[in-house]
N, C-alpha and C positions, 0 to 999 in steps of 0.2 A: 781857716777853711771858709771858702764860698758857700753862703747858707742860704741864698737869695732866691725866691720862686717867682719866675717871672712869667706872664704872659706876653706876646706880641701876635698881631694880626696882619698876614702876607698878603693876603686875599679872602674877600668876605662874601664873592658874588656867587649866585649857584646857577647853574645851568652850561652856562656857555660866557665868556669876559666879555665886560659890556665898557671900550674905552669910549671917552668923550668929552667935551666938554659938560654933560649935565651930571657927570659920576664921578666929580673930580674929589669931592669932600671926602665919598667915602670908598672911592676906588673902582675899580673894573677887573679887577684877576678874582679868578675863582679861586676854591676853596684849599686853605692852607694856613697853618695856625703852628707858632713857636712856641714853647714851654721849656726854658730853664730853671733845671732845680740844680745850683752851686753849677758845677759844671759839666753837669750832661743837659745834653740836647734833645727834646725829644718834639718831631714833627708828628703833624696831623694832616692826614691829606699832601696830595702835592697836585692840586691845580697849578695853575699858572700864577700864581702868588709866588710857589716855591723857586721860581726861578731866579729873582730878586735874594730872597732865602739863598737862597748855595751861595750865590756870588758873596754874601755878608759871611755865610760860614767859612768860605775859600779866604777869605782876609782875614777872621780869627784862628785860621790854622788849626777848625776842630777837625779831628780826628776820627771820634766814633760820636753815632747817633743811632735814633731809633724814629723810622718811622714809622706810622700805623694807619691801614686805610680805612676808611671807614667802612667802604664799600667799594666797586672795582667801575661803575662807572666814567664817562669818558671826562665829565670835570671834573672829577676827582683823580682823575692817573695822568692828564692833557700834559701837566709841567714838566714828569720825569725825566724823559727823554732829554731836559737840559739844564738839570740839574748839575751843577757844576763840581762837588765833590764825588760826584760817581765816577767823575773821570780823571779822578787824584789817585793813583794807585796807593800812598798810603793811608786812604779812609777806610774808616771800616762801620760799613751800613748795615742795620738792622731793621729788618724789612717784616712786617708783619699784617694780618688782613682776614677776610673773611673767606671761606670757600669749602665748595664740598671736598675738597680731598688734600693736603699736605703743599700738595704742587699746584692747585690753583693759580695764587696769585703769580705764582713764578711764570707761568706759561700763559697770562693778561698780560704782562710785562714783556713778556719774549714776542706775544702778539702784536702789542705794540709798536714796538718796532722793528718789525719783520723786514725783509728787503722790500718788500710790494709798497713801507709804508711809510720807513726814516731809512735815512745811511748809515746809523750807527747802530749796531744791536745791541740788544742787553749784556752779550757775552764779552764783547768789545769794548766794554765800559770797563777798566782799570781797577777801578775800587774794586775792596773785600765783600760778598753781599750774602747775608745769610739771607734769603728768603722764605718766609714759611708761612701756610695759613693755619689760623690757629684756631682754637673749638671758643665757646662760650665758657666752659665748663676750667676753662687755664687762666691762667696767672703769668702775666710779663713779669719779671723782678728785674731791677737792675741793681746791685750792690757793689761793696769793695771790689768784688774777685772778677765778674762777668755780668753778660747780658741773659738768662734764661729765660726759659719755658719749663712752668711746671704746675702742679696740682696746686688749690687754695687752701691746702689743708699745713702747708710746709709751716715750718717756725725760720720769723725774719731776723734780719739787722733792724735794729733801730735807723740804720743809715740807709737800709732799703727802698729805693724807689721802687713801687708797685702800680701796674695796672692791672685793672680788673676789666673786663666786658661783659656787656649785656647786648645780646643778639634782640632787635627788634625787627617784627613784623610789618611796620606800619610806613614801607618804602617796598619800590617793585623789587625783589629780590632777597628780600633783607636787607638791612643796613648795622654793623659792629657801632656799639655806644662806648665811649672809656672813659673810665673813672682815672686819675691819675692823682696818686697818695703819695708826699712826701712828708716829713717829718711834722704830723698833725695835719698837714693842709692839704686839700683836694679841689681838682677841677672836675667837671665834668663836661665831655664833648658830645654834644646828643643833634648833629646834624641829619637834613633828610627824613626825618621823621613827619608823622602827620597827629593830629588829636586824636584821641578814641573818643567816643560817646563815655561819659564820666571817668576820663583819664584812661592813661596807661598805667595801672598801680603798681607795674616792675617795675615804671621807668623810675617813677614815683620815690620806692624804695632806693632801688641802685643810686638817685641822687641827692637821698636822707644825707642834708646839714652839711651837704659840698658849700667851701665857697664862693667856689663861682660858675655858673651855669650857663656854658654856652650852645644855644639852644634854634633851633632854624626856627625863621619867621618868614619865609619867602613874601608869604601872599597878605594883604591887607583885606577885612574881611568880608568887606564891595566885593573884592576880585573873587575871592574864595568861591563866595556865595552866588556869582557868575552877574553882579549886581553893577560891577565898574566897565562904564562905557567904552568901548573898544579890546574888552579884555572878554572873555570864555571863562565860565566857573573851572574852577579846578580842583573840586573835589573828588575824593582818590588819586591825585596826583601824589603823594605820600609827602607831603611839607606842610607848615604851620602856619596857622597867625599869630602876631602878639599876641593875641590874647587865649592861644591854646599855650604857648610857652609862659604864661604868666601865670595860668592854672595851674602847671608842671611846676613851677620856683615856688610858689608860694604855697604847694601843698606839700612838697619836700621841705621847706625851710631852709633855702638857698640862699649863701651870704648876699649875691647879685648874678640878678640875668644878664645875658649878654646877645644882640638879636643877630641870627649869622644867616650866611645863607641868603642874601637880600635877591628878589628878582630883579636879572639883567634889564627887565625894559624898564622898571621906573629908574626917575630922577632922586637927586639928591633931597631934593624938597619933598617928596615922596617917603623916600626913606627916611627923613626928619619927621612925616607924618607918621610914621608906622614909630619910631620912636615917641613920640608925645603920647601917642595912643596905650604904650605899653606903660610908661609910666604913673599913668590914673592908676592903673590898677596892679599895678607892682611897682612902688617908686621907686627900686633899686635896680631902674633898669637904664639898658644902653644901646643903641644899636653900633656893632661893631663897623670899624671903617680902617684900611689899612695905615698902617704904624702905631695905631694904637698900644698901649702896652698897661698894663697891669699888675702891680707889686701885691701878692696877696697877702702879706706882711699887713698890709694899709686898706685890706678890704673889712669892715664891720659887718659882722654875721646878722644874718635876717634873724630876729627877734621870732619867739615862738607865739607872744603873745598879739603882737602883729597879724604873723600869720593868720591868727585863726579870726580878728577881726577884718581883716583883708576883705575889701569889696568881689573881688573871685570868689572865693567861699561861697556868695550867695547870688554870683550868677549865672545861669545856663548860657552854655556855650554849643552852638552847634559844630560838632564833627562829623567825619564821615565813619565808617568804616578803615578796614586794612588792608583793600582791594584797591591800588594804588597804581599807575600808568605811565610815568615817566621820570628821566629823571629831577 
């Protein structure tokens, strides 16, 4: 049996794909993220990352997967539309996301590709597609027998793959966060978000001793603080700095951060700056870039005694609020 939990990275950009020659290290598709536990498949987002994603899934002849949105904005849903196992009539997709009523996501999806807008609609895609939006309050399982939806109160398999959500504030709209549990090991997907003034303490909790934390760092904290020449503060925009996500790892005690969600206008050497800078003060950190990949078998958990000597502990960080304006 395949026991293997793997991470890869499709796409690591937020906003809008930034190709070129200055984003070539760490890529230009947006947001879209692979997690193999033995052999299910389970996506994150499907920016324009995920298109690249189907074609690799269309040549291993997966079958059934599970995606999940984070939230229904336009870099987050952009790829679908060419996705290439959607239109394998024997796939069978697992469609999951946030919204006020059941059929939400289903009818962002059908909007999408309306006739005004692509030539293919949703209903003309061939695959299997369960789509549903789901509460905070629910439990994905995936086990032996099926894919479900149900309460956190159920008794699992040991062989259960679970995810949990934590619905945050701190993005226009709300943005879904997931924990994703397989046999002891956990990821957690915390894009789109912004800092609170002294943390988010659910986030905090929801991502107690995951390990690995991947965690948006859009802005560098010049830009944030409206201080980088040619750029506009972007406080309340609902996205992070390193060093709000290094607050979040290191006061969870997270095996490693991971910095996602990079803004489209900088360069590579930009984003190599917002990585060095997260490393002073979390040194389990990364900033993601596409085909990265990660065996969590091989990641070493963030020490608790670290944690609490960690140079974060004893600095103020400014945040904003969770009045937030774009995506």
């Amino acid at each position: 049996m395949n026991e293997e939990l793997k991470i890869k990275f499709w796409g690591v950009r937020g906003s809008y794909p930034a190709p070129g020659a200055e984003t070539i290290k760490y890529g230009g598709n947006t947001s879209c993220v692979e997690i193999r536990a033995g052999e299910r498949t389970i996506i994150l987002d499907a920016g324009t990352g995920i298109i690249p994603l189907g074609r690799e899934l269309a040549k291993r002849k997966s079958s059934e997967m599970i995606l999940l949105f984070s939230h229904l904005h336009h870099d987050h849903t952009q790829g679908f539309p060419f996705f290439v196992p959607a239109y394998i009539p024997n796939a069978n997709l697992h469609i999951f996301g946030p919204g006020g009523t059941p059929e939400t996501v289903k009818r962002v999806l059908e909007h999408n590709q309306s006739a005004e807008t692509f030539p293919v609609s949703l209903r003309d895609m061939p695959a299997m597609k369960d789509i549903q939006s789901v509460r905070e309050s629910q439990v994905i399982v995936w086990d032996e027998e099926n894919v479900r939806v149900t309460e956190s109160n159920i008794r699992l398999s040991p062989d259960a793959l679970v995810i949990r959500i934590y619905k945050s504030h701190a993005h226009p709209g709300g943005v879904y966060i997931y924990r994703i549990t397989w046999r002891g090991k956990s990821v957690v997907y915390a894009t789109d978000t912004e800092g609170y003034v002294g943390m988010d303490r659910k986030l905090i909790a929801f991502a107690r001793d995951a390990d690995v934390l991947i965690h948006d760092a859009q802005y560098s904290e010049e830009h944030y603080r409206g201080c980088l020449a040619g750029f506009s503060s972007t406080q309340g925009y609902g996205h992070s700095t390193p060093a709000m996500a290094c607050e979040i790892a290191a006061s969870a005690q997270t095996g490693e951060l991971i910095l996602f969600h990079h803004e489209p206008a900088y360069t590579d050497a930009m984003v190599a700056a917002q990585e060095a800078a997260a490393k002073k003060i979390f040194p389990a950190s990364r900033a993601a870039y596409e085909g990265m990949e990660i065996d969590l078998k091989a990641v070493r958990h963030f020490e608790g005694d670290l944690a609490r000597s960690n140079p974060i502990n004893n600095t103020k960080i400014a945040s904003s609020g969770s009045t937030p304006s774009s995506q």
